[in-house]
C-alpha positions as CSV (number, residue, x, y, z in Angstrom):
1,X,-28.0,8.8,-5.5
2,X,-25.9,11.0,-6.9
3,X,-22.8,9.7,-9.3
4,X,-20.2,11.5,-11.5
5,X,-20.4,9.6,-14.5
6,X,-18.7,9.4,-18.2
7,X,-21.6,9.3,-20.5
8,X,-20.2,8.6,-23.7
9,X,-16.6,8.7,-25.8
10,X,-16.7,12.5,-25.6
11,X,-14.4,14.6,-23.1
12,X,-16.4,15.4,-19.7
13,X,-18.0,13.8,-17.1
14,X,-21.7,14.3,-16.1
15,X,-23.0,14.1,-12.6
16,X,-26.5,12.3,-12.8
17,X,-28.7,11.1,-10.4
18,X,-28.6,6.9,-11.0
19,X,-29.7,4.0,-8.8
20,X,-28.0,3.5,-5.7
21,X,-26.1,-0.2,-6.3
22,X,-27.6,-3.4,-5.8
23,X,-25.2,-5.8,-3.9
24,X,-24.9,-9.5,-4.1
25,X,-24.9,-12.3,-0.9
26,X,-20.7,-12.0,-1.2
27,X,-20.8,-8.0,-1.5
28,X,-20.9,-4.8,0.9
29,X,-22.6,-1.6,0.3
30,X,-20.2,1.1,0.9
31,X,-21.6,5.0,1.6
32,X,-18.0,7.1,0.1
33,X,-17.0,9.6,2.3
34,X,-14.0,11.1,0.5
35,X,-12.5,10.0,-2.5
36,X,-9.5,10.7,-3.8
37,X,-8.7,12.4,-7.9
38,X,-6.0,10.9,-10.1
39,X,-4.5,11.5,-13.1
40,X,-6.4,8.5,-14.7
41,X,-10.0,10.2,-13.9
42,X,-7.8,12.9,-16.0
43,X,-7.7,10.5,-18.8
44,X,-11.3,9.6,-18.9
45,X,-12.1,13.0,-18.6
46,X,-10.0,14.4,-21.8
47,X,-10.8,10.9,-23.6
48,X,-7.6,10.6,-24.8
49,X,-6.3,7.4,-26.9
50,X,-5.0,5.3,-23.5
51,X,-9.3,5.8,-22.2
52,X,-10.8,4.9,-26.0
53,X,-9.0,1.9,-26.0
54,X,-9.8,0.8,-22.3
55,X,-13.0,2.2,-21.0
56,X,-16.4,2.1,-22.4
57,X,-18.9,4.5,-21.5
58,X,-21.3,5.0,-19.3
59,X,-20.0,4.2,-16.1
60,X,-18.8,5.8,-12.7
61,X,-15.9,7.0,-12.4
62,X,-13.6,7.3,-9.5
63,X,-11.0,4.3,-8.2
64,X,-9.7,5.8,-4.5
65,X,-12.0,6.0,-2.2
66,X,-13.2,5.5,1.6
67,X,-16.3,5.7,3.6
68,X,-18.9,3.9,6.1
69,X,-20.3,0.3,5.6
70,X,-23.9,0.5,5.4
71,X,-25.8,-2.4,4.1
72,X,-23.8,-6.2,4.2
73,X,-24.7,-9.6,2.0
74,X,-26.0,-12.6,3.9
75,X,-22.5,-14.6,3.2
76,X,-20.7,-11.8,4.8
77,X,-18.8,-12.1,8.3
78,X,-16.3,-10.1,7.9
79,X,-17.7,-6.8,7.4
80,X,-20.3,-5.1,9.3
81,X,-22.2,-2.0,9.1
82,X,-20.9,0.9,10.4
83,X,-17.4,0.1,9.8
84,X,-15.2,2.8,8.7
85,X,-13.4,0.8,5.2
86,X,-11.6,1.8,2.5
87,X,-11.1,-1.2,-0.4
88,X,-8.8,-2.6,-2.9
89,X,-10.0,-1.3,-6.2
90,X,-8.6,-4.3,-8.2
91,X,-11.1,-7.2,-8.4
92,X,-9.6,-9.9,-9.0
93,X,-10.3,-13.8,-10.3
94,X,-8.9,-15.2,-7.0
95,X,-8.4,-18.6,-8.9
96,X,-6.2,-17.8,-11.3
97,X,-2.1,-19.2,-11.0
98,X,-0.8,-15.5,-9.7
99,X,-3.8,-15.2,-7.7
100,X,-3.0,-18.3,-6.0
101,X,0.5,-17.9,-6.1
102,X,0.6,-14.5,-3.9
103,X,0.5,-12.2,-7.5
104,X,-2.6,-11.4,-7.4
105,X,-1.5,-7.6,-8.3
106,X,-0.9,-8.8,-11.9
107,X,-4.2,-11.1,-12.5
108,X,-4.8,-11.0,-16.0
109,X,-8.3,-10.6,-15.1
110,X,-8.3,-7.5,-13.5
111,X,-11.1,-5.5,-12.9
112,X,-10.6,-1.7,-11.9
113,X,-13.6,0.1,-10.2
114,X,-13.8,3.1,-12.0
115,X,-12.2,2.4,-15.4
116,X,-13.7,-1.3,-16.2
117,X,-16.8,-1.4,-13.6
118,X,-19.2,1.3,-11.6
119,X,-16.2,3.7,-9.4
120,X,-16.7,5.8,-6.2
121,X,-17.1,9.5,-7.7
122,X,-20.8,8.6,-6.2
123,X,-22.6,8.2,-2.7
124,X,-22.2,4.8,-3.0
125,X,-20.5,1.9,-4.2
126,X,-21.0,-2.2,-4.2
127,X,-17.7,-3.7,-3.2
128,X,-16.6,-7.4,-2.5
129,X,-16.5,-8.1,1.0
130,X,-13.1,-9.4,0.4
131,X,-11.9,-6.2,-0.7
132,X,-12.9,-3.9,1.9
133,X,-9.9,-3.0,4.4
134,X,-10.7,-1.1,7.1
135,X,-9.3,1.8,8.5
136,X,-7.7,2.3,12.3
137,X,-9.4,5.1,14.2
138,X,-7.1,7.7,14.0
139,X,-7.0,7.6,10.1
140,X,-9.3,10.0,8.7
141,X,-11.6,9.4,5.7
142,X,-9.1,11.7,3.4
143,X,-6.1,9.6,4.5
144,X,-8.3,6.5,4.3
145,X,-9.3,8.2,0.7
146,X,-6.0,7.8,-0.8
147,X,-4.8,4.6,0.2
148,X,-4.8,3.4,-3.6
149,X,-2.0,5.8,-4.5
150,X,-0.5,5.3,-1.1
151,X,0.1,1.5,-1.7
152,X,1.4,2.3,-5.1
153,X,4.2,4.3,-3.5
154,X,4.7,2.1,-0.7
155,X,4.9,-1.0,-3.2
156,X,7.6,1.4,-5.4
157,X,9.6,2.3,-2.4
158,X,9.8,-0.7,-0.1
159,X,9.6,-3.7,-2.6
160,X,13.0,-5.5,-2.8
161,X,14.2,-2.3,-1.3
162,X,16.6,-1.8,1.6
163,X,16.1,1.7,2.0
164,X,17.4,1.9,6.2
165,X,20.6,4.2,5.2
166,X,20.4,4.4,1.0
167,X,20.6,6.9,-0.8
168,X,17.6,7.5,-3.2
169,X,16.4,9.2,-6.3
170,X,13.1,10.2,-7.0
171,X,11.9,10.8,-10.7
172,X,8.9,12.8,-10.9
173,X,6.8,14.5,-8.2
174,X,3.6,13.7,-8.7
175,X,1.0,12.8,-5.9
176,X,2.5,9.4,-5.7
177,X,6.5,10.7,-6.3
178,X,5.2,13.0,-3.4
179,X,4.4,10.0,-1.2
180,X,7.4,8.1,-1.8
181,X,9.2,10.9,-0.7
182,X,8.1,10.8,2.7
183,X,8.1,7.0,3.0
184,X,11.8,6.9,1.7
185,X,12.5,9.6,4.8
186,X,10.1,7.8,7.4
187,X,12.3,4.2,6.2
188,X,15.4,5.9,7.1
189,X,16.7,6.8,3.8
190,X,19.9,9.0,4.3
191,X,19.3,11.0,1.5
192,X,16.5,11.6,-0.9
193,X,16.9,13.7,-3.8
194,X,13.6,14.9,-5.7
195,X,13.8,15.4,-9.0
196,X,11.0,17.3,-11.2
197,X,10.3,20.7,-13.6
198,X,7.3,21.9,-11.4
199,X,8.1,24.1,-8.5
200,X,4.9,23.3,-7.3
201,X,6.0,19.8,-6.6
202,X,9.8,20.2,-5.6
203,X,7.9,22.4,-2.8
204,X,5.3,19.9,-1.8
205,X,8.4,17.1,-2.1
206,X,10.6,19.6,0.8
207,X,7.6,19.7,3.2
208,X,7.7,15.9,2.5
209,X,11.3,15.1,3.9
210,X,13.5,15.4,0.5
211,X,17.2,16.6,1.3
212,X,17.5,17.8,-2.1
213,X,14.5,19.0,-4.4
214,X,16.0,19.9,-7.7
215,X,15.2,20.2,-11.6
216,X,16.6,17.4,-14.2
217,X,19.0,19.6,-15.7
218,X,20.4,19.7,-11.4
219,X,19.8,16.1,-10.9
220,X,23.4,14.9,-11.4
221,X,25.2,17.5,-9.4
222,X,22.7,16.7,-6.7
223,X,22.9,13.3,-6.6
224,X,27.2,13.5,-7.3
225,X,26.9,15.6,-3.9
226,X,24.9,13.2,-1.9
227,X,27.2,10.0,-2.8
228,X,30.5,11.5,-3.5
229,X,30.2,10.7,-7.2
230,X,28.7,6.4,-6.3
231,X,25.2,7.1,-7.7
232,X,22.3,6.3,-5.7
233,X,21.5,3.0,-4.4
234,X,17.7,3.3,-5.6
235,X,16.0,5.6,-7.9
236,X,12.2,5.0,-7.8
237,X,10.9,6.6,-11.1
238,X,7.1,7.9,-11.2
239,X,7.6,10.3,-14.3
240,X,7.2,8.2,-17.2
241,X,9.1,10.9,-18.8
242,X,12.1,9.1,-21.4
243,X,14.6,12.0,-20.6
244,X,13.6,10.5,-16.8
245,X,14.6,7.0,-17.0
246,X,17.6,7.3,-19.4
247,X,18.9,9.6,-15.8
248,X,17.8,7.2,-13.8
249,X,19.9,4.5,-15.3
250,X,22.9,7.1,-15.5
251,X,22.5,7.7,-11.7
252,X,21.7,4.9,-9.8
253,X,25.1,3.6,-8.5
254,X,26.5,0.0,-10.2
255,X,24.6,-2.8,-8.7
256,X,21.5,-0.6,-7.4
257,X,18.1,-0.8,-8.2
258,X,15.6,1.6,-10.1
259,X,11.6,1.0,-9.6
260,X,9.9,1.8,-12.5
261,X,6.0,3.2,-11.7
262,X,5.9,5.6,-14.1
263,X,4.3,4.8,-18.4
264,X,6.0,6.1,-20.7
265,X,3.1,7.4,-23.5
266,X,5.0,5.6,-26.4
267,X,7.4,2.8,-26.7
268,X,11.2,3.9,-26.0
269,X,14.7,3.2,-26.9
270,X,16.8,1.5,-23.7
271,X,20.5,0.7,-24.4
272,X,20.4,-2.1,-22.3
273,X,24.2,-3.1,-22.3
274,X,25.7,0.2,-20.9
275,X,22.1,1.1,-18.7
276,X,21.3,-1.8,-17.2
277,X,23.7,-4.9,-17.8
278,X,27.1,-3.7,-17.9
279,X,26.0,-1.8,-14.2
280,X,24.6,-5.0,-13.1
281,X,21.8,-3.0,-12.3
282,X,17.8,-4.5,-10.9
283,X,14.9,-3.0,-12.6
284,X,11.5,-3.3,-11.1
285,X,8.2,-3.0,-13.1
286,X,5.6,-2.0,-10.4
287,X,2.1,-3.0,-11.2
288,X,-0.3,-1.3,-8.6
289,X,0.0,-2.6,-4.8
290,X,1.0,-6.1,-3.7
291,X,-2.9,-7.3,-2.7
292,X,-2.7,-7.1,0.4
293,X,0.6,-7.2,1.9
294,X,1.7,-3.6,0.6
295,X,-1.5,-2.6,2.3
296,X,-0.4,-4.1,5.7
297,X,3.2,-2.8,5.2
298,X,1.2,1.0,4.8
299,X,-1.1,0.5,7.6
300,X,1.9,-0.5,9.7
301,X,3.5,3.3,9.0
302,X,0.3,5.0,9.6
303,X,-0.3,3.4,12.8
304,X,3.3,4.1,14.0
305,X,2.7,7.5,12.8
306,X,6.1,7.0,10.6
307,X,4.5,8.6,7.4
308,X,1.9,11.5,7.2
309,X,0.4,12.3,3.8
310,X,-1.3,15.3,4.9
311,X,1.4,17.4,3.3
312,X,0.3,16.2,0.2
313,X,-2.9,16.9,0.0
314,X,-3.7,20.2,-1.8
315,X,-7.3,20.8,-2.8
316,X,-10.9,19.1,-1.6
317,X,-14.0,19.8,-3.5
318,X,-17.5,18.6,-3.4
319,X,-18.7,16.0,-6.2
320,X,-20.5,19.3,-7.6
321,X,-17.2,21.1,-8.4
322,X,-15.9,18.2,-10.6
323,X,-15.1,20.5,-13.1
324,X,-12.2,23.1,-10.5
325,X,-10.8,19.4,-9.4
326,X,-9.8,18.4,-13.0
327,X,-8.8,21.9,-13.7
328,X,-6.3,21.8,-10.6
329,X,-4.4,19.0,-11.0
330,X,-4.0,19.6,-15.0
331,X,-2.6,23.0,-13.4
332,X,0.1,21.2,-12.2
333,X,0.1,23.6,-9.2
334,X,-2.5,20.7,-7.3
335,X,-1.1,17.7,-5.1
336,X,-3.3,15.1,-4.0
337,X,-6.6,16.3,-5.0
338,X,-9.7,15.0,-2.7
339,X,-13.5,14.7,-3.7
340,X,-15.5,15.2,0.1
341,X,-18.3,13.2,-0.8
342,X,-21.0,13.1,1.8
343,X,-20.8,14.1,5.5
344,X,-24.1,12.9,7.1
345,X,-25.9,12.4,4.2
């Protein structure tokens, strides 16, 4: 089969032909359809410090992903062949005290398809059985594709949340800024003000729902506008950025929450007492999605039709063109950027 593979602690990727997977009694044999290109295959690629210290070459790369079901283990009963699926790309221990406690999201453990173990930039892919989720009819392999970053914006925007009426920032319009845009809008957020420096995104974040798409330097008027001078009663911040959070703490209202999705590249000074304590505000630390209940929460708005990605979604390519899918998103002119994978192959 064919696979797009990181060959060695050098920038690139290769695509090489390589064995299709073996799978084990507990395991499914997944053929990918679409899979979706994020800005940690961007890592890998450009080998910077963050992929030398966690990956180690060769493997396949590739984390989002959907496709058809086409060979099961003889343990497995809840997955059969043919089934359309998309699946968790966080293998967990499952035995673990957060596994068993319902924080499974944060198992020391961890394995990630794609950065610690074979991904889905390929035509196939072994996957635990207890990882595959399928998809509902209507949802298309892309959509199905890109539920990984979907569930990260889902768990961002709804976690601890009461977004039905708020008012909300969001920091950084990235793919998944992008999303949580539109899942703020299809929760019944009042008003969402989009903050980045790429008109690209602020675009993409308009034709998503946001009431206000704006620069940094605008942010503050924006938001002053929106609440008559309160702050906002959520910021969910996907940049990473310093300049970023230090705004987000300025302009989420006293006593309201900011979700923090986006790494910072290097440690950062917070002045806690005026940015967080003295406003009594709640600072989240998201971690991926909440296995599986974020997942249930997203399928939920799919099937409702409350929240539509397809806005989102900028460029598809074929494994072949690996190089134009890289290019685009380090662009910055790219949204969601999709791989199709096979068709009837």
């Amino acid at each position: 089969m064919r696979a797009l593979v990181k060959a060695g602690p050098t920038e690139g990727f290769e695509l090489r032909d390589v064995p299709v997977p073996t799978i084990r009694e507990d395991e499914v044999l997944i053929r990918v359809r679409a899979a979706g290109v994020c800005g940690t295959d961007v890592h890998i690629h450009d080998w910077d410090a963050w992929a030398q210290g966690r990956c180690r070459p060769p493997f396949t790369v590739g984390h989002e992903f959907s496709g058809v079901v086409e060979r099961v283990g003889g343990l497995v009963t809840s997955v059969q062949v043919g089934d359309r699926v998309t699946a968790e790309g966080h293998i967990v221990c499952g035995r673990c005290h957060l596994c068993r406690t319902g924080n499974a999201h944060v198992c020391p453990e961890t394995k990630i398809i794609g950065v610690d173990r074979d991904g889905a930039f390929a035509d196939y892919i072994a996957m635990p059985a207890s990882n595959a989720w399928h998809l509902d009819p209507a949802v298309s392999f892309a959509i199905g594709g890109i539920h990984d970053p979907m569930g990260n914006a889902f768990h961002t925007a709804l976690h601890g949340t009461q977004l039905p009426g708020a008012t909300v920032l969001v920091t950084g319009c990235g793919p998944i800024g992008i999303f949580a845009v539109g899942i703020a809008k299809a929760a019944g957020a009042s008003a969402i003000i989009a903050s980045d420096v790429n008109p690209t995104r602020l675009a993409l974040a308009r034709r998503m729902g946001a009431t206000a798409a704006v620069t940094p330097a605008e942010a503050a008027e924006a938001v002053r506008a929106a609440t008559h001078g309160l702050g906002v009663d959520v910021v969910l911040e996907m940049s990473g950025v310093p300049a970023a959070i230090h705004q987000a703490f300025a302009l989420v209202r006293v006593g309201g929450r900011v979700q923090m999705l986006g790494i910072p590249a290097k440690p950062m000074e917070v002045d806690f007492a005026t940015e967080v304590i003295f406003k009594g505000i709640t600072v989240y630390g998201v971690v991926g999605r909440r296995m599986y209940d974020t997942w249930i929460e997203m399928t939920q708005f799919l099937r409702a039709g409350q929240f539509d990605p397809t806005a989102a979604i900028t460029h598809t390519f074929p494994l072949e063109r690996h190089a134009e899918a890289i290019a685009a998103i380090k662009s910055g002119e790219a949204g969601k950027v999709i791989f199709e994978v096979s068709g009837d192959r």
